[in-house]
C-alpha positions in Angstrom: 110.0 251.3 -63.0 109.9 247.6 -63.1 107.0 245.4 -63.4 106.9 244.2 -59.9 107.0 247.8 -58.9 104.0 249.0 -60.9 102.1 245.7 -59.9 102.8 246.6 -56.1 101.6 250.0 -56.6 98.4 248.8 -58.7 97.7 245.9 -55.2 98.2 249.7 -52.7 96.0 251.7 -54.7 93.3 249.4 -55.3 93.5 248.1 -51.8 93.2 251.5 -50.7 90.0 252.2 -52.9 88.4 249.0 -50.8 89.4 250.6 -47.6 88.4 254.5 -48.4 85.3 253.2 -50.4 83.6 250.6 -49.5 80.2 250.8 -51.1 82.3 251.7 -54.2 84.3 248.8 -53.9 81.1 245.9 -52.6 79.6 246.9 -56.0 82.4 245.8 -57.7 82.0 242.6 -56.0 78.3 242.7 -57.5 77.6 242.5 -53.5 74.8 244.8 -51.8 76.4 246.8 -49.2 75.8 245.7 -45.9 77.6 244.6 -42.8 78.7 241.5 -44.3 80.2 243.2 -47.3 81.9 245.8 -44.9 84.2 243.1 -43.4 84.8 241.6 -46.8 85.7 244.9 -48.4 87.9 245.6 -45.3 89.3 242.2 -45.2 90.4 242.2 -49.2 91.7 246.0 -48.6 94.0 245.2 -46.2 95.3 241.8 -47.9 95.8 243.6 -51.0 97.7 246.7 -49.2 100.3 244.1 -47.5 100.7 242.4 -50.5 101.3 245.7 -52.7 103.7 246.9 -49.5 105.9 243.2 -49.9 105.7 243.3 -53.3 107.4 247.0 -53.0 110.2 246.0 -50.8 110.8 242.5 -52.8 114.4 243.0 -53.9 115.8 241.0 -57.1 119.2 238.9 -56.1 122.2 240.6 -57.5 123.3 239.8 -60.9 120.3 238.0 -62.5 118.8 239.5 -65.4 115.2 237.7 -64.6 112.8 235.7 -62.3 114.1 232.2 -63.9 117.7 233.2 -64.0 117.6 233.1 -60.1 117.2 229.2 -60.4 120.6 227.6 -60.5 120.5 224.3 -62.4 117.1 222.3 -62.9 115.0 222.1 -60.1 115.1 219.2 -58.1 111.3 218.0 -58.8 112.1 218.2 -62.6 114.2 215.1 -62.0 111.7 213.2 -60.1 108.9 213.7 -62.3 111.1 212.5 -65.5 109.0 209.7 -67.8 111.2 207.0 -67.7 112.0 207.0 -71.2 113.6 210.8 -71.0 116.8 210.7 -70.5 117.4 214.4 -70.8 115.5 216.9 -69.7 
């Protein structure tokens, strides 16, 4: 299991504790339950279960070994950025 797997799970399951259990969940928040705190708690429990359910079907491109290796070259806004008495980055 990679890491983005086990975070994805992590944002399902804790989005679905906001959504099963919300009084639970507003005290985490330090909130006092009430209708305000419903539609947060519902509002943060669906966010996080979309995330978690992207996050889960986020695919790697083929033949990189990590998140930088997907970069080819230097990103264009390193070379922008460049103090002027840098010449190489």
């Amino acid at each position: 299991m990679t890491s983005i797997t086990l975070l994805s799970m992590a944002r399902i399951v804790g989005g679905s504790a906001f959504l099963f259990a919300p009084k639970l969940a507003s005290s985490t928040l330090f909130l006092p339950y009430g209708p305000y705190a419903a539609v947060l708690t519902n509002l943060v429990a669906v966010r996080d279960i979309v995330i978690g359910a992207l996050l889960y079907t986020a695919q790697e491109p083929s033949g990189t070994k990590g998140p930088v290796s997907c970069l080819r070259g230097k990103p264009s806004f390193l070379r922008s950025f460049r103090p002027s008495g840098v010449t190489s980055f």
